[in-house]
LUMVEX-75569 format. One record per residue (C-alpha): residue in three letters; x, y, z. Coordinates in steps of 0.05 Angstrom, whole numbers, plus 5000, padded with zeros to 4 digits. Example, Ala and Ser with C-alpha at 12.3 -4.5 7.8 and 13.67 -1.06 7.14 Angstrom:
2
ALA524649105156 SER527349795143 
REM end
This chain:
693
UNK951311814941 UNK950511174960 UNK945110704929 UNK941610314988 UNK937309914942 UNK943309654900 UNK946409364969 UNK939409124995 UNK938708694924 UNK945208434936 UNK944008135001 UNK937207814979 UNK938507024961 UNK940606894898 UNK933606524886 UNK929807144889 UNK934107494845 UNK933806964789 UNK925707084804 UNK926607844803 UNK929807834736 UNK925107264708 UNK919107664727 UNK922408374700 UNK925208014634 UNK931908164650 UNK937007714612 UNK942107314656 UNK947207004614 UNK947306194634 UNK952306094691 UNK951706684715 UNK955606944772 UNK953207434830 UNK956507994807 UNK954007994736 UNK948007814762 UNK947208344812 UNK950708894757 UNK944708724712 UNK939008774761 UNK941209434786 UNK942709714715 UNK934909544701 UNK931909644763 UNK935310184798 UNK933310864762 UNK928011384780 UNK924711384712 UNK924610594714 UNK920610704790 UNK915811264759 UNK913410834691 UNK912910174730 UNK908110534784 UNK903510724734 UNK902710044702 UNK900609784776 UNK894509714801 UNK889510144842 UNK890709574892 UNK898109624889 UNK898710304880 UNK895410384948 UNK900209844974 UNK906410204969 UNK903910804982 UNK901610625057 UNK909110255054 UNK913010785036 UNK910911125108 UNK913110485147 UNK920310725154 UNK921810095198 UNK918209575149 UNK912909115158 UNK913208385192 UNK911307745150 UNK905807665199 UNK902508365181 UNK904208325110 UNK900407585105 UNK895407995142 UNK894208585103 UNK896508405025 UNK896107675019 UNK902107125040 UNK908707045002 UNK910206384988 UNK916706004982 UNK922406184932 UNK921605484906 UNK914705454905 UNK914106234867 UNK920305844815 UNK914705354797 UNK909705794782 UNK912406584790 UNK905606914772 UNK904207364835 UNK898707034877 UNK897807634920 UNK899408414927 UNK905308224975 UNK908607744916 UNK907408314869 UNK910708754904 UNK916808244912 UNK918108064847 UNK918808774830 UNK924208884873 UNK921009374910 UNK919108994977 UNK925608624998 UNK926308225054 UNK931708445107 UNK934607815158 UNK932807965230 UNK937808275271 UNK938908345345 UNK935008975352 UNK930408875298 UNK926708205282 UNK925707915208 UNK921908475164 UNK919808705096 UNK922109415074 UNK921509935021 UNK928310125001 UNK929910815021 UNK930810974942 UNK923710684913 UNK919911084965 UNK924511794944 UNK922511574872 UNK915911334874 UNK909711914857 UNK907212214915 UNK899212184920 UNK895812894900 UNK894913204959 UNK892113934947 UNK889914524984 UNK882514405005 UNK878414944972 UNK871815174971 UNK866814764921 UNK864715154866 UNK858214694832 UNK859814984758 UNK860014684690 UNK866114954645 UNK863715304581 UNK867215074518 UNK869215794493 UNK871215324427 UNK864415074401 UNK862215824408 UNK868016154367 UNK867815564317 UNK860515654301 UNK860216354291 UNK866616294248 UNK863615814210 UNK856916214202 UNK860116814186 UNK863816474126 UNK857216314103 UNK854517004101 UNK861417254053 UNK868317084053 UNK872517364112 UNK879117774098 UNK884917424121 UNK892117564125 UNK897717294078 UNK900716824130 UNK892916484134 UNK890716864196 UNK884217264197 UNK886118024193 UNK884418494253 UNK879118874219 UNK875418114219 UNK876818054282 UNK873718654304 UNK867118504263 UNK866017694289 UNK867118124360 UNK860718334375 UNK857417634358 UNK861917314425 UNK860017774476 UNK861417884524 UNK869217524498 UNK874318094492 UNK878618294434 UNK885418024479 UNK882117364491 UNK877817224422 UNK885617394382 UNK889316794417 UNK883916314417 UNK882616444331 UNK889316444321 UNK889815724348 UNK883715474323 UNK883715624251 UNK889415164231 UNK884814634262 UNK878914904224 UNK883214764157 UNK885814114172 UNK879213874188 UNK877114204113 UNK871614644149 UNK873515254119 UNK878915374064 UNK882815994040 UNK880416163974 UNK885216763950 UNK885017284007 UNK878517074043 UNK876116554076 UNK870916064057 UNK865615534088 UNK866514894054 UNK860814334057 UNK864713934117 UNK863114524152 UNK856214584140 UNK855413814159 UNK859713904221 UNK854214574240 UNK849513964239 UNK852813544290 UNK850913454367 UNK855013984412 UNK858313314447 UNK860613094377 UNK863513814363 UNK867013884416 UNK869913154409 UNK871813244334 UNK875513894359 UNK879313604415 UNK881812984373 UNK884213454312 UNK888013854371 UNK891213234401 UNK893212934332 UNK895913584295 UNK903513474287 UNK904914274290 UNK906714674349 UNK901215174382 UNK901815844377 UNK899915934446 UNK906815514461 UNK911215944412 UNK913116544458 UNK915316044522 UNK919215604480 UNK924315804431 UNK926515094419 UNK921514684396 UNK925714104370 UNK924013454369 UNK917213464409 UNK912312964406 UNK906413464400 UNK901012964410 UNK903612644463 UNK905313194497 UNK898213494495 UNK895312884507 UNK899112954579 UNK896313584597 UNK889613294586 UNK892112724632 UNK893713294686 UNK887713704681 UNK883013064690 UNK887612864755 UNK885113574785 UNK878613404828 UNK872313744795 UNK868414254829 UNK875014494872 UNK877115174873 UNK884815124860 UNK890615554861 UNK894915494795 UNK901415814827 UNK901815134866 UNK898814634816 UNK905014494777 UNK909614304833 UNK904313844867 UNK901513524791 UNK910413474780 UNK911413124851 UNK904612574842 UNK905412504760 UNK912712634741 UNK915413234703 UNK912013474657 UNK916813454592 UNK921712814594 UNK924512364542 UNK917712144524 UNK915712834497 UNK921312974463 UNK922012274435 UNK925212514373 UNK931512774387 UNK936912544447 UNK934712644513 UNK939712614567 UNK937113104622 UNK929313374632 UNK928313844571 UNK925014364606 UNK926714704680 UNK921314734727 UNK920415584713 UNK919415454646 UNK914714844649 UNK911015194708 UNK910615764664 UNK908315284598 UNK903014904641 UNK900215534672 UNK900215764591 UNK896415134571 UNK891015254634 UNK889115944603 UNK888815664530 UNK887315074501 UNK884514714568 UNK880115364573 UNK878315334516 UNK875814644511 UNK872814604573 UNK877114314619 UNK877714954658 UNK873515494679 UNK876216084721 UNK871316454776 UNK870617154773 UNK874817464826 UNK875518154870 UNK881418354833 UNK880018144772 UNK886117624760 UNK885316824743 UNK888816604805 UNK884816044822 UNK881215494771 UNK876315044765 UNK876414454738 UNK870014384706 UNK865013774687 UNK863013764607 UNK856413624613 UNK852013484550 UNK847714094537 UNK841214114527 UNK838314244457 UNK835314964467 UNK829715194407 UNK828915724374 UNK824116284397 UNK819616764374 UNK821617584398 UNK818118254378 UNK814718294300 UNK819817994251 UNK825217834317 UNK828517104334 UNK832717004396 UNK837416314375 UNK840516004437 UNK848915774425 UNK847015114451 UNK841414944395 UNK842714674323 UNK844815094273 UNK844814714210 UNK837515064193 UNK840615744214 UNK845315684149 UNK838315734109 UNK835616404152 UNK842216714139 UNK840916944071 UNK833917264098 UNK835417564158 UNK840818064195 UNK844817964261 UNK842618404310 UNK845418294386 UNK848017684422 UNK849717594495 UNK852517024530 UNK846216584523 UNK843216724458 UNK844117024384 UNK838317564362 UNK836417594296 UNK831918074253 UNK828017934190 UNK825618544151 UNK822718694087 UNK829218884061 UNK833218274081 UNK828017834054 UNK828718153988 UNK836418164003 UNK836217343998 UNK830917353947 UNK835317733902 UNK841217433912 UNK837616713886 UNK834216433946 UNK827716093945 UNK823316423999 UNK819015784007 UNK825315474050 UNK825516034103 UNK817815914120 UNK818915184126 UNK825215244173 UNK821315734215 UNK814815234221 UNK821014714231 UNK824215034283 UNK819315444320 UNK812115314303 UNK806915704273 UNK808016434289 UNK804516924332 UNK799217354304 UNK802317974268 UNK809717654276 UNK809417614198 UNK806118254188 UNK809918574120 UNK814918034111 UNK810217564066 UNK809218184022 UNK816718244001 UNK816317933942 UNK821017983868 UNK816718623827 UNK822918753781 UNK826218333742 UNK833218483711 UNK835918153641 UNK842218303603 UNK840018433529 UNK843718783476 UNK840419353448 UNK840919443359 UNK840420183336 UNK839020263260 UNK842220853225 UNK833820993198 UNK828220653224 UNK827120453142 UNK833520073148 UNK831119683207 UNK824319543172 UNK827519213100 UNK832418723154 UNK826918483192 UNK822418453124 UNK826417743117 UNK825717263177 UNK832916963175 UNK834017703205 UNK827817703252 UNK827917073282 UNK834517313325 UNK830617953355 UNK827317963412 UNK823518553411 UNK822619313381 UNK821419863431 UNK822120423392 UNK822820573312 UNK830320413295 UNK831620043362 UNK830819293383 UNK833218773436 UNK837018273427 UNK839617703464 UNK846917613483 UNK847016933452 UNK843717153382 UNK848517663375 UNK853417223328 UNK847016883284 UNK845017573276 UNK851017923255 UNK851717323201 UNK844517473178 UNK845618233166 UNK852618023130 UNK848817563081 UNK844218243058 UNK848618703058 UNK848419073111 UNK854519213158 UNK854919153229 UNK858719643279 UNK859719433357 UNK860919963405 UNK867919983449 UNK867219403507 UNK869019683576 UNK876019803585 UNK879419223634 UNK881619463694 UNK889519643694 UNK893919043707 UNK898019063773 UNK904619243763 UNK910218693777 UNK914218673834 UNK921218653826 UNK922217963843 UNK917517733796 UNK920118143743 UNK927417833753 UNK924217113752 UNK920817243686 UNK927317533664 UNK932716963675 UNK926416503650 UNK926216953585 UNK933716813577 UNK934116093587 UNK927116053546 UNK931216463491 UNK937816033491 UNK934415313493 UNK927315363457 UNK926415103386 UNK929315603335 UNK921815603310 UNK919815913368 UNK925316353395 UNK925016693333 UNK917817043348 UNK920417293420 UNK920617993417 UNK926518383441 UNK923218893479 UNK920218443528 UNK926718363566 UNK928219053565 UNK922019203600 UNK923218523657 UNK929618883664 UNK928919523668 UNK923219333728 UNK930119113774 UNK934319403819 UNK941719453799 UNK942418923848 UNK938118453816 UNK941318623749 UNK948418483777 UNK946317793795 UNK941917573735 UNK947417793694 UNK952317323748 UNK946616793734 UNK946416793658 UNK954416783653 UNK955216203693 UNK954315633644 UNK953615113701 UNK947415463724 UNK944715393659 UNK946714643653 UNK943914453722 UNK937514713698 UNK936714293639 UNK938913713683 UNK932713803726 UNK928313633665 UNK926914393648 UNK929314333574 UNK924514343520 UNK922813703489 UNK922813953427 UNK929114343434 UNK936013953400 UNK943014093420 UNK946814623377 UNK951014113317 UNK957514143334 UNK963613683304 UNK963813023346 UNK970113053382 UNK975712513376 UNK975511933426 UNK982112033444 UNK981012743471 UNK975112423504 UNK978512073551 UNK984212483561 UNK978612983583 UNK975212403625 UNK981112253658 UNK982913013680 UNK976213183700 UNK977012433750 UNK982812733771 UNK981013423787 UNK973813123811 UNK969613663769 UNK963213513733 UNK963213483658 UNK957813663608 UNK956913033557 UNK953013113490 UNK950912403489 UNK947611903434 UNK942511603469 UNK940710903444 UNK945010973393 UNK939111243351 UNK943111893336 UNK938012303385 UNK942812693422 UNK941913103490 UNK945813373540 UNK947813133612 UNK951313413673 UNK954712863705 UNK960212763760 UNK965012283737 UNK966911713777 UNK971111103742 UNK972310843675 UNK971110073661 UNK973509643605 UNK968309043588 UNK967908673516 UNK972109123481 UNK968209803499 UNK970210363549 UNK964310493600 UNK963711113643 UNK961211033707 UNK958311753728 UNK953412033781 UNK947812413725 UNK944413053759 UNK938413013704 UNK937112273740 UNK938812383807 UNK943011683810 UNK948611313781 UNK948511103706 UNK953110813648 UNK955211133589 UNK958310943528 UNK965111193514 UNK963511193432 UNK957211533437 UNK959712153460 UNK959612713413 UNK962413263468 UNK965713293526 UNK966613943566 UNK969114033637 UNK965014483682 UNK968014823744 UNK966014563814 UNK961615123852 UNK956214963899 UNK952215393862 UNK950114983790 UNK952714313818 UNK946913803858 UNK950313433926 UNK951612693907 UNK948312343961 UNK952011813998 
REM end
């Protein structure tokens, strides 16, 4: 096809296109003729993604400019142009000074308003090439819709606080992968309503990576915990929630889970530029607009570009658009439903039919600070909009009851006040968040709840039964014995505490009279080993066995790796057994710094230099690693290294080797003479580290 733009900047005078390429920074070797220097400006100049990131660094002003332009098939006289966007001045005078003095100039020295000689049907004009106005964005132009005056809920600042105040009441169950299990799904439920079970599963499982990174809550063994950034962040404004939310989103470096199922190949995205693009879109859309997302992606594609380019996927090589338009109308649509739902950007009406068809695209509006109020005797209604760093001290004290879509209801009862009070926590602090947060109460509000107050109290003690109450009388006749009792409740019998337990027994000891404990508790039974672990502990037994000091190998017992063994499957056995007889194995794990430090080669008889480097010089030749019992420092500590030979030196009268060590992962000398043993090891990929380089 042919390029209209190239042949309209090669007519232009060779003036403007020295300005052109001065004002675009396009190099122009000195002397340069018009072909080079009409090859160079249409190399820079002359691409659609060139047209698409220069008309978003304009102006409003310009912007406009081109856009009325582009419709003005047939250009624009100099007359109008002076007119409308400001006068052009001369090439020589825009060569002393080529800063644009006016929207025209602008437009000029871009190369994108190019002045065409007059012909005899057409006088002298300025024109668009055909190319520019194919390439430039078209203006959003969308489907007038019926206003809809709403402000988009932030689904996220809901879920995240009750996650958060759940935590607090006991750890929740999660999964081994770090997701919460379904049975916690189904109990934070009925605290969303009216969210369903299909939308709350998406939205947790998207949010509680953010929750970690941001060190809100933490997985502590199989539940999951609130950690004090999360009680300070239950203290923030809503507007500061949200905001902390949105910018750990943006910034996380890992691919959604909402994203996984339309994209299999996820490859060198730039995550946080590419969300930060949909943001970009949404807050294009006009607020208040009822809109259809079936058409949104084609019209947003057409005004702003595609939406994955080289850009997004700025780490690997881009030569096409990564995505076709199916799949990035189908990721887009994805991204309206989830994350831009979910943090407000969109809110979707409730339609005949039931289907999310058409969106709005909300205004995030600061909510107002709702208070807590007063219900029925012992009742609080707690609005999702109001603070809930005091509701982490009413927890202990009272129970969820019912929540809708504007409030929480709680319930305070005898039972849960002497639920908290048992479990540690002063009563005094849930009267003063109350007066805090609500006021004084009504009359009979309180009515049984001040009453429920600690009657029993429980102490571990350990009890002392005499064989005859005589026998307890002549021990506590001498006060090195009594002073450790705490009381006697019956003839024979007396408390003790658990820490005068010891003192005590010493006392009876030193007159004579024994002391019998009763059985502890049986533990619980251990859990039985999984095979895997069994064959880990196994092949570590063996290698602990073959390199530990003989001081300490000689108190393993035998039986212990009959029973790691006889936990595997033949399978496993076969390829311990394949493990353990490969000697390389063995050798590249004492190279990685597993050896013992007090472990010392097995003596052997130093072998004779000669055979040394005949071995040396094989093993170069063959290129195979070799095991070297070395002399290092010539101290006469010896220890073993798998190296990979590479070339033998000569240098004042010694012979070097020149070897890649896999202990050091890098290249080192050694000394020809102080090598006790020299063994060649066979090349597999198996015991044998990559050289790098």
């Amino acid at each position: 096809m042919m390029n209209y733009w190239a042949g309209m900047l090669a007519e232009v005078p060779a003036t403007l296109q020295r300005l052109i390429a001065r004002s675009q920074r396009i190099s122009l070797p000195r002397r340069c003729g018009a072909t080079e220097r009409h090859l160079r400006l249409r190399q820079a100049l002359c691409h659609a993604r060139t047209v698409r990131a220069t008309y978003a660094a304009l102006d409003p002003q310009a912007q406009a400019a081109l856009q009325t332009l582009r419709s003005r098939r047939g250009g624009i006289t100099p007359s109008e142009l002076q007119t409308h966007y400001g006068q052009v001045r001369s090439w020589r005078q825009m060569e002393r000074d080529p800063r644009p003095q006016s929207v025209s100039e602008r437009l000029v020295l871009l190369g994108w308003l190019l002045p065409r000689p007059a012909t005899p049907r057409h006088p002298a004009h300025y024109l668009v090439p055909p190319e520019v106005r194919r390439w430039m964005p078209q203006p959003l132009c969308l489907p007038s819709g019926r206003n809809v005056a709403t402000a988009a809920p932030v689904p996220v600042l809901r879920v995240t606080t009750t996650i958060l105040l759940a935590c607090a009441e006991q750890p929740l169950p999660m999964c081994a992968d770090g997701s919460l299990r379904a049975v916690t799904l189904r109990h934070v439920l009925p605290r969303l309503a009216p969210i369903t079970l299909d939308e709350l599963g998406p939205l947790v499982r998207w949010l509680l990576p953010l929750l970690r990174d941001q060190g809100l809550v933490a997985q502590h063994g199989t539940g999951c915990v609130l950690m004090p950034a999360g009680q300070r962040f239950l203290a923030q404004s809503l507007s500061e929630q949200r905001a902390r939310l949105e910018a750990a989103w943006l910034q996380s470096p890992r691919p959604d889970s909402w994203i996984r199922p339309f994209l299999p190949d996820r490859h060198g995205i730039d995550w946080p530029l590419l969300r930060r693009r949909l943001c970009s879109w949404v807050e294009a859309l006009p607020a208040g607009v009822l809109l259809d997302t079936t058409l949104l992606y084609d019209q947003l594609a057409a005004t702003l570009g595609p939406l994955a380019d080289a850009h997004t996927h700025g780490f690997r090589y881009v030569q096409r658009v990564p995505w076709q338009r199916r799949r990035a109308a189908t990721i887009f649509q994805a991204a309206l439903a989830g994350p831009l739902t979910w943090l407000g950007y969109i809110s979707w009406p409730v339609e005949a039919d039931h289907t999310r068809r058409h969106c709005v695209r909300g205004t995030i509006a600061q909510p107002a600070d709702q208070c807590w109020q007063y219900g029925t005797a012992g009742q609080l209604y707690i609005p999702h909009t109001s603070s809930h760093a005091a509701l982490l001290h009413l927890l202990p004290f009272a129970h969820w009851q019912a929540a809708d879509e504007v409030e929480t209801h709680y319930l305070l009862t005898p039972a849960s006040i002497a639920h908290g009070i048992s479990a540690g926590w002063g009563v005094d602090r849930l009267w003063q968040v109350l007066d805090e947060q609500l006021g004084p109460a009504p009359a009979g509000w309180r009515a049984g709840l001040e009453d429920a107050t600690p009657v029993v109290q429980i102490e571990a003690t350990v009890v002392l039964r005499a064989a005859s109450p005589a026998l307890l009388d002549r021990a506590t006749a001498q006060p090195s014995v009594r002073r450790h009792l705490t009381t006697r409740v019956a003839p024979g019998v007396a408390l003790v505490a658990p820490e005068e337990v010891t003192p005590l027994v010493r006392a009876l000891e030193r007159h004579g009279i024994a002391t019998e404990r009763s059985a502890r508790v049986s533990a619980p039974a251990p859990v039985p080993l999984t095979e895997g672990e069994c064959g880990i502990l196994a092949l570590a037994y063996a290698f602990y066995r073959e390199h530990a000091p003989s001081a300490v190998a000689s108190h393993l017992a035998p039986e212990l790796e009959q029973q790691l063994q006889a936990g595997l499957t033949p399978a496993l056995q076969q390829a311990l057994g394949l493990t353990l007889a490969d000697d390389t194995v063995a050798m590249h794990v004492a190279s990685n710094g597993t050896e013992c430090r007090g472990s010392k080669p097995r003596p052997e008889p130093r072998m004779a230099e000669a055979e040394i480097r005949c071995r040396l010089q094989m093993a170069l030749s063959r290129g195979q690693p070799v095991a070297l019992l070395y002399e290092k420092g010539g101290a006469g500590q010896l220890e073993e290294r798998l190296v990979q030979p590479l070339t033998l030196q000569e240098q004042a009268g010694s012979t070097y080797l020149r070897a890649y060590c896999y202990l050091r992962q890098a290249e080192r000398t050694f000394r020809i003479d102080r090598m006790h043993q020299l063994s060649p090891r066979p090349r597999t990929g198996r015991g044998v580290a990559h050289r790098p380089g």
